[in-house]
Structure formats: structure tokens, C-alpha cells
C-alpha positions as CSV (number, residue, x, y, z in Angstrom):
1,X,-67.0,59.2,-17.9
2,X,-67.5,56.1,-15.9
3,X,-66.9,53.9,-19.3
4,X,-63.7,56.1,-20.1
5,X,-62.2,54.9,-16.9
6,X,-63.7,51.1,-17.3
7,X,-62.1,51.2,-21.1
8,X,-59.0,52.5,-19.5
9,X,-58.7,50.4,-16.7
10,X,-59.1,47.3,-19.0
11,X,-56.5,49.0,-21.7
12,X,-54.0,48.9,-18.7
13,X,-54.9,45.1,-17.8
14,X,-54.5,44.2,-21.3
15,X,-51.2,45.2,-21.3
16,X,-50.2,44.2,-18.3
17,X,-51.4,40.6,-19.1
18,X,-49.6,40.9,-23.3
19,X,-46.2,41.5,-20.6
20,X,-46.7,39.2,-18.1
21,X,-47.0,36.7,-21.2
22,X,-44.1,38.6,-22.8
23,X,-41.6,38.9,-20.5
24,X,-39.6,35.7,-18.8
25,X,-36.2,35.7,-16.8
26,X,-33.4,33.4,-17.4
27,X,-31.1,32.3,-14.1
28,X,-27.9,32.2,-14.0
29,X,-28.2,28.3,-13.6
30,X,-30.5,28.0,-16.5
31,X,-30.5,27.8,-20.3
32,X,-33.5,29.1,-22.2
33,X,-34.9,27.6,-25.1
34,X,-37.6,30.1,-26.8
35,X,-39.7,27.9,-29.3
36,X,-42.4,29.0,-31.6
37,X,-44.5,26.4,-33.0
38,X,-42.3,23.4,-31.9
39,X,-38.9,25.0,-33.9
40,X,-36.3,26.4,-31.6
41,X,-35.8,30.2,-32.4
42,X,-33.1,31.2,-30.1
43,X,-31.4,30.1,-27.2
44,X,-30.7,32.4,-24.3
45,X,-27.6,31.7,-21.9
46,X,-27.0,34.7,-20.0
47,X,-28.8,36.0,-16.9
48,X,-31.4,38.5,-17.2
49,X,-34.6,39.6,-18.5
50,X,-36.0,38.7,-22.1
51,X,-38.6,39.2,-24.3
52,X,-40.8,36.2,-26.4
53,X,-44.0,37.3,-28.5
54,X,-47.2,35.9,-26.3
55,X,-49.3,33.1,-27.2
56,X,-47.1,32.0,-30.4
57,X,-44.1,31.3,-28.5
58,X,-43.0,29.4,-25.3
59,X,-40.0,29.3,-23.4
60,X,-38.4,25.8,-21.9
61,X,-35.7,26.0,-19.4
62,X,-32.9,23.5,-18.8
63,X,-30.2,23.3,-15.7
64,X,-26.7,24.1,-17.0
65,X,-25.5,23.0,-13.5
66,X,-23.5,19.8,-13.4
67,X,-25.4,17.1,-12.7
68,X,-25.3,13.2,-11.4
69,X,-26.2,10.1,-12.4
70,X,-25.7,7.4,-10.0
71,X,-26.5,3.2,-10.9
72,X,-29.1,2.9,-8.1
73,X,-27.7,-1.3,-7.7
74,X,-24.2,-2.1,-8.9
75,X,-23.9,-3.7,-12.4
76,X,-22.5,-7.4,-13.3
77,X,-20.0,-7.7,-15.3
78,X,-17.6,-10.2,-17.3
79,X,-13.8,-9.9,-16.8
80,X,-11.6,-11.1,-19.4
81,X,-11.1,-14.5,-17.0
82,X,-14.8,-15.1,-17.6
83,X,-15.5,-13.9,-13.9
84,X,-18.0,-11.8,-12.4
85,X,-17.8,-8.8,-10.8
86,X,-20.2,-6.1,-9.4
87,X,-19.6,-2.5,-10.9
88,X,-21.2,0.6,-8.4
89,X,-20.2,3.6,-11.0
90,X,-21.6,7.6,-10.9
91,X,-21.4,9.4,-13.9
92,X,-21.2,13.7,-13.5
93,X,-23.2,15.5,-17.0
94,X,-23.6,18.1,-18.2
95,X,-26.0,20.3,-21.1
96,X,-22.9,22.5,-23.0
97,X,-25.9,22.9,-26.0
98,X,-29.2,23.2,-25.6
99,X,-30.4,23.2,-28.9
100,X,-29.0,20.0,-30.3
101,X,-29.9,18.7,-26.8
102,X,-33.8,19.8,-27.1
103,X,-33.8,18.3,-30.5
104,X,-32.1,15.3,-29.8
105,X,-34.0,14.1,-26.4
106,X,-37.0,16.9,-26.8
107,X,-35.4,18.1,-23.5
108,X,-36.5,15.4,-21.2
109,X,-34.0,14.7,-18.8
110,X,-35.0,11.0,-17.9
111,X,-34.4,10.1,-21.9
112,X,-30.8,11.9,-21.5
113,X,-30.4,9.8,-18.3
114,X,-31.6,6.7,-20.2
115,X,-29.3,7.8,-23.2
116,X,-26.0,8.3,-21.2
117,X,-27.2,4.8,-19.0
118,X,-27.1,2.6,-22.0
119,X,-23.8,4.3,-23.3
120,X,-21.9,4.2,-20.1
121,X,-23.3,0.4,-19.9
122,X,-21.6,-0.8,-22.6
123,X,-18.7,0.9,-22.5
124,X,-17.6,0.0,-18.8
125,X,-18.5,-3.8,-20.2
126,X,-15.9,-4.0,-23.4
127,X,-13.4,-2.2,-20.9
128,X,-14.0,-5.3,-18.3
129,X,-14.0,-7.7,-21.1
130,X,-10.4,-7.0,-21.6
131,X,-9.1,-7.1,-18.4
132,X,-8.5,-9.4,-15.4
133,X,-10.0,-9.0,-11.9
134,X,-6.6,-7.7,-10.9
135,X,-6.8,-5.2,-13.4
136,X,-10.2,-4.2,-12.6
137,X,-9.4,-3.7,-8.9
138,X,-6.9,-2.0,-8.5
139,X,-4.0,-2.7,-11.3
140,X,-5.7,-0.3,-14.2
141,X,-8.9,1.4,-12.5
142,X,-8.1,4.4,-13.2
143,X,-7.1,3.8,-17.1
144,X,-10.8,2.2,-17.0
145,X,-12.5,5.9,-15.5
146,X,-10.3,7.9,-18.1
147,X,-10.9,5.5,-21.2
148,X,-14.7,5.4,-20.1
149,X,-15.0,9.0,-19.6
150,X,-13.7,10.4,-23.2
151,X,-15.5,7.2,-25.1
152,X,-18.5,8.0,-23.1
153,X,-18.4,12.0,-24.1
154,X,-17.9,11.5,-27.3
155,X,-21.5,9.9,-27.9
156,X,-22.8,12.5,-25.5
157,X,-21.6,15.5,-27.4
158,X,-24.3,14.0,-30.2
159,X,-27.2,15.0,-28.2
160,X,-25.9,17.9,-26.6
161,X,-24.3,17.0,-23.0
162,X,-20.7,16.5,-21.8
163,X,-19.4,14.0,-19.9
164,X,-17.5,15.7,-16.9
165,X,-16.5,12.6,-15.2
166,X,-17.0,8.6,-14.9
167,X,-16.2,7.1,-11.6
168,X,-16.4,3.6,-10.1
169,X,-17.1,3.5,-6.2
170,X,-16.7,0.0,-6.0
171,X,-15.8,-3.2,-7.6
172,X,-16.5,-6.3,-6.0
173,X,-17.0,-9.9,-6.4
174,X,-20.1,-12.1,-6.1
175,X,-20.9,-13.2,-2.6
176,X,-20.6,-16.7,-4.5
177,X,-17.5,-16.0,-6.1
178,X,-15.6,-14.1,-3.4
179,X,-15.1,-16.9,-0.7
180,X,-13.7,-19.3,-3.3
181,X,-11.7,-16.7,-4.5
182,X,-10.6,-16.0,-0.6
183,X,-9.9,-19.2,0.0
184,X,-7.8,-19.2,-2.9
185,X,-6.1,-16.1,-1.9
186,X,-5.4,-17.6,1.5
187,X,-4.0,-20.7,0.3
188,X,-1.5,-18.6,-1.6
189,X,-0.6,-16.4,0.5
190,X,0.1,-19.3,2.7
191,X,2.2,-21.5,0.6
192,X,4.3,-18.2,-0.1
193,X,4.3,-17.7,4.3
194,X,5.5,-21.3,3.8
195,X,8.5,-20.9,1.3
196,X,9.6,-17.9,2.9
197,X,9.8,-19.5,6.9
198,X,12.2,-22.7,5.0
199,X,14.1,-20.1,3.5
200,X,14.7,-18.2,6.9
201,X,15.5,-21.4,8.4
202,X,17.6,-22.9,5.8
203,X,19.5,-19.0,5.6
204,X,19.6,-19.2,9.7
205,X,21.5,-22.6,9.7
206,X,23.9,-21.5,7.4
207,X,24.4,-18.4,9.5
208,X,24.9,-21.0,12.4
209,X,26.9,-23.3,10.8
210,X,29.4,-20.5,9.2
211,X,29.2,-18.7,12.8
212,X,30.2,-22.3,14.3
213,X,33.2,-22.7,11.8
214,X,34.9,-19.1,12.8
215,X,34.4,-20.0,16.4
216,X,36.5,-23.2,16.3
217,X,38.7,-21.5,13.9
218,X,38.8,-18.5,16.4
219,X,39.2,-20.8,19.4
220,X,42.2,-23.2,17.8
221,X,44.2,-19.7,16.4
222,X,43.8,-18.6,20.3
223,X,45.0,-21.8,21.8
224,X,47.8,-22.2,18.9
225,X,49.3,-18.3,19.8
226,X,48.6,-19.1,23.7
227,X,50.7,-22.4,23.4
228,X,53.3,-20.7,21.6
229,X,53.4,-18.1,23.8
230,X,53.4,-20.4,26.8
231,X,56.2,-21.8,25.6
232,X,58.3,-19.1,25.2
233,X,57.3,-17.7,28.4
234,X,58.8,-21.0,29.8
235,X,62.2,-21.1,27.9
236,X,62.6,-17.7,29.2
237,X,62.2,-18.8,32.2
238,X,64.3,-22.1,32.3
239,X,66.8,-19.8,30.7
240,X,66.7,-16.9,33.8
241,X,66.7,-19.7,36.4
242,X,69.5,-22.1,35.1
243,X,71.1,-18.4,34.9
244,X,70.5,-17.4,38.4
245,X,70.9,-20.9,39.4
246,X,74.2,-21.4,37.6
247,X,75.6,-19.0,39.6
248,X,75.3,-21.3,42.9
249,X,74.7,-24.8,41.8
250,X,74.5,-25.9,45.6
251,X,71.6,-23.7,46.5
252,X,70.0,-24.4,43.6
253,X,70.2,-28.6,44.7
254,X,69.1,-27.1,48.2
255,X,66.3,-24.8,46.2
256,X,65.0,-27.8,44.7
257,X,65.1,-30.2,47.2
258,X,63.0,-27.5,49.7
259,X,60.0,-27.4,46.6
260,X,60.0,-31.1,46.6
261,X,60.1,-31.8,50.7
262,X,56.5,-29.0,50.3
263,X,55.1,-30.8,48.1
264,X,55.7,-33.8,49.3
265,X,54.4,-33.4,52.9
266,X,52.0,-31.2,51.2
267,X,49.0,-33.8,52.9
268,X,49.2,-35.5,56.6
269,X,47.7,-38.5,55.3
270,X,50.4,-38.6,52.7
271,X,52.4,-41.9,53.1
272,X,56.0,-42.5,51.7
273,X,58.3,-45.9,51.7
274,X,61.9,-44.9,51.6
275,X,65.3,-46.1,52.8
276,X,66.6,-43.9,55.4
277,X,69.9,-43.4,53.6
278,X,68.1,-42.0,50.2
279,X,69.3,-38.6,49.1
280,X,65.6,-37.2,49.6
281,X,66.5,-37.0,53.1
282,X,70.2,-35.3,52.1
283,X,69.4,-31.8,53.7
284,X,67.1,-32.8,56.4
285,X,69.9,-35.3,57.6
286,X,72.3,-32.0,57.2
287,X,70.0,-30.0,59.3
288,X,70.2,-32.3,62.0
289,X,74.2,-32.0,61.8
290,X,74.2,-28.5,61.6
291,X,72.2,-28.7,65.0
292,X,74.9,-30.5,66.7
């Protein structure tokens, strides 16, 4: 009886160790890869629980997650100009087939990395090769990413992975090569500072000098119309008083003689020589008569 149960008991721990061996489960992040005898059988990418025969086959499983590759320094390399510049690029992967990419690395992940390094590499230099430093900064980065990213997939779809995405953080010149290059920059930007301030000044004096003109035009049109005018305000006038005047010529005499005794004795200090018969004296001489 006891052996029935010992026999049992190790029946029952036989096949729970054939199942343990038997049974895997794939996550949802994960490809499987079930191999038997170092040839790839079948590949698993859904979620769930599987089955493998025990001790003839194995299971390897691989992220299907996106993943990153980042240059740990930034990279030299050549512009067109025969310049130097320092590259800081991430590249984002992925595995879209397991099986070509098991056979192709043997699923090892550093090899891939190595693989998609080298690739990356030189495509980011021909792209630099062709271009200036201008072009590189700023003037066609983002033609560089997209040309980069589909030349760099297509060599990665032969080992199994995509390409999901090429980036450069940051392009940058030499310490050496960037003060010279300042400098440079400065120098230009100064001469152009330059050129424009003599153009401001030579467009300011022709401002002042054509402001200038229409003044003394404006000034000599003013002092032409007030002349004229003038003028005919005075003929007006002469006109109205030899009029009013006309009408009694010996008030007007009288009239004038009045406006020429006030401003004559317009001073005290005022001194005048004349004969004591002169008609300058006609109405003061009648004034005394009139007294008597």
C-alpha cells in the first residue's frame, strides 16, 4: 500500500515536472522564439500560454518594445568644407521579425546594436560629406534625420529590426574650430552692423537735406504771399485814406502835420535846428493865433 502511494506520488511529480518543462508564457511585450535543436520551429507573438516538447526544445524570448540606442560621446565628422563637426545622434529600433532577426544576429542584442552603430555611422557621414556647416546646423537637419532614417531601415529590415526614428541632439563645432569660426562670425556680423549705420546716416542726411530744401522753399512761398499781401493791404489803404482825405484836404495837411509834431517830439533829448518861419511850425504858429 505504502509503495502504491510512493509510485503515485512520484507519477504525479513526474508530470508535474514534464509541465513545468512544457509549459512557458509569452508577454504581451515579448516575442517567443521556440527552437529545437538550434532551428527555429515557430515563432509565438501573441500573449498567453504555450506549449514546447521538454528537453528537445527551448524557448528564447526577445522585447518587441521600442527600443534606444544612444552614441554614448558625440561622433566627428567631415562637412563638405572639409570642417569638423561633433554629431550627438539617438537612434529608436525596433524587432518587426524575430526569426530573420534570431538568425541573422543569433538574437543577441549588443550584435544588433553593433550592427545598426556601424550602419547609422556611415550613413550620417556621406550625408555630412555633402553638406556645409550651415546645412548641417540648421539649414537641412531635418532632410539629414529623414534621409538617415529610411537609408538606415532599409539595411535593418535584413536582420530583422526597423528603424523607427534617427535623431541628432546636437551638432557642434570643435572647441578648436569654434572660436575661429566665432571670431569669424563676429567680424561679419560687424562689417554688415558697419554698412548698415553709413547707410542710415547717408539715408538720414538726405532726409535732412531734402527736409532743409522744403523749409526754405516753404519759408520764401510764405514771405512772397505775405509781401504780396502786404502790399495790397497797403494800396487799400492809401486808396481809403487819400479817399477820406480827399474829402478835406486841409485836415488832412493838419492830420499829417499832428503825426509828424508826435513823432518828432517823440524823445526830450530830441534836438532840432530849424528857422522859426519853416512850415513845420505852420499849425503851432496858428494855434497861438487862434489863442489871441
Amino acid at each position: 500500500m505504502k509503495q502504491s502511494f510512493g509510485l503515485i506520488g512520484g507519477l504525479v511529480a513526474a508530470i508535474v515536472v514534464v509541465l513545468a518543462l512544457s509549459l512557458f508564457t509569452v508577454d504581451q511585450r515579448q516575442y517567443a522564439v521556440v527552437q529545437q535543436l538550434g532551428e527555429v520551429k515557430s515563432v509565438i507573438t501573441e500573449p498567453g500560454l504555450n506549449f514546447k516538447w521538454p528537453l528537445i526544445q527551448n524557448v528564447r524570448f526577445f522585447d518587441r518594445r521600442i527600443l534606444t540606442m544612444d552614441s554614448p560621446e558625440p561622433e566627428r565628422f567631415i562637412t563638405s568644407e572639409k570642417k569638423n563637426v561633433l554629431v550627438d545622434s539617438y537612434v529608436k529600433w525596433r524587432i518587426v521579425d524575430p526569426k530573420l532577426y534570431y538568425i541573422s544576429v543569433g538574437g543577441d542584442e549588443s550584435r544588433a546594436r553593433t550592427r545598426l552603430s556601424q550602419t547609422v555611422n556611415a550613413g550620417l557621414r556621406e550625408e555630412f560629406g555633402k553638406r556645409t556647416v550651415h546645412d548641417v546646423v540648421s539649414g537641412e537637419r531635418d532632410k539629414i534625420m529623414d534621409d538617415m532614417r529610411e537609408k538606415a531601415d532599409q539595411d535593418a529590415r535584413k536582420i530583422g529590426v526597423q528603424i523607427v526614428d534617427v535623431r541628432l541632439k546636437r551638432v557642434e563645432l570643435p572647441q578648436e574650430v569654434s572660436e575661429s569660426v566665432y571670431r569669424r562670425m563676429e567680424a561679419e556680423r560687424k562689417r554688415v552692423a558697419n554698412e548698415l549705420r553709413s547707410q542710415g546716416a547717408a539715408e538720414a542726411e538726405k532726409i535732412r537735406a531734402d527736409a532743409d530744401r522744403q523749409r526754405e522753399v516753404l519759408v520764401a512761398e510764405a514771405y512772397r504771399d505775405a509781401q504780396k499781401i502786404k502790399g495790397e493791404g497797403d494800396a487799400k489803404a492809401a486808396a481809403i485814406y487819400g479817399q477820406a482825405f480827399g474829402q478835406n484836404p486841409e485836415f488832412f495837411a493838419f492830420y499829417r502835420s499832428m503825426e509828424a509834431y508826435r513823432s518828432t517830439f517823440k524823445s526830450k533829448s530830441d534836438v532840432m535846428v530849424l528857422e522859426p518861419n519853416s512850415d513845420f511850425f505852420k499849425y503851432m504858429k496858428n494855434v497861438g493865433r487862434s489863442g489871441k
